[in-house]
Each structure stands twice: as structure tokens, then as C-alpha cells.
N, C-alpha and C positions, 0 to 999 in steps of 0.2 A: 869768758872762755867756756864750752861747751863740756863735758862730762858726760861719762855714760855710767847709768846707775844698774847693775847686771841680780837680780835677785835667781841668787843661787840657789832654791830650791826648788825654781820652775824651768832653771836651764837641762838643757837634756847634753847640750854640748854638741847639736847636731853641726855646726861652723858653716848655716846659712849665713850668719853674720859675719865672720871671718872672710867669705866669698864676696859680700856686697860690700864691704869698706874699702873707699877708694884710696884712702891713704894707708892702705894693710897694718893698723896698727893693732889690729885685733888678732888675740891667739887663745886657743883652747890651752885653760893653763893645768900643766902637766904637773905639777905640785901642789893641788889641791882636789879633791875627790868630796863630790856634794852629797848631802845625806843619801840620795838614790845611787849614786855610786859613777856619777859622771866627771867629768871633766869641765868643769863654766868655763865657758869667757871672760878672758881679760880684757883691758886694752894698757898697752905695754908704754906707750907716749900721749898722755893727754894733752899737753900740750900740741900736737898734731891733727887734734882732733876739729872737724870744722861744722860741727851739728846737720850734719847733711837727713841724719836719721835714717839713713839706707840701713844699719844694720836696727835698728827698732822698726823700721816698717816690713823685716825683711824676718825676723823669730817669729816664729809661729805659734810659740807658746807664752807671749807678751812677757820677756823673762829682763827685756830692755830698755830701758827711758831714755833717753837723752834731755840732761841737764842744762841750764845754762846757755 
């Protein structure tokens, strides 16, 4: 099963990745605030997730892996 590993102090929270996930399971999470003062990336159903790498190929600031 696939995982996306999101390191939260190079996400800026811009939700290019949220836009390229074809199974929408990606959300800018609104209860948490990264040391620069954004908002990361979740992803809300990993088990949804099908390692396509659209949102890792898609941050701009390599803040994304995909796992698994």
C-alpha cells in the first residue's frame, strides 16, 4: 500500500498537490500550522491512495515522497 510521506517544514501549503491527486484525498490541514506558519498537506484516506506520484511530481519545493 502506498503512503505519502509530507515533510512539514518545506511545505509552503501552496495545494499544487491537492489540485493533481486524482483520488482528492489530499487536503491543506487546517489544524496544524508549520514552523513558517502554513498550513501542510495531509492525506485524509491512505488507504485510497494508488502511488501515482502526481502530487510528488507536482510540489515544487520536494516537500513529498511517496511511499510504498
Amino acid at each position: 500500500m502506498s503512503r505519502i510521506a509530507v515533510d512539514s517544514k518545506y511545505c509552503k501549503g501552496c495545494g499544487l498537490c491537492v489540485d493533481a491527486c486524482p483520488k482528492d484525498i489530499l487536503i491543506l490541514d487546517p489544524d496544524t500550522i508549520s514552523p513558517k506558519g502554513y498550513h501542510p498537506v495531509k492525506c485524509i484516506d491512505e488507504s485510497q491512495c494508488i502511488g501515482c506520484k502526481s502530487c510528488q511530481t507536482m510540489c515544487p519545493d520536494v516537500a513529498i515522497q511517496v511511499v510504498g
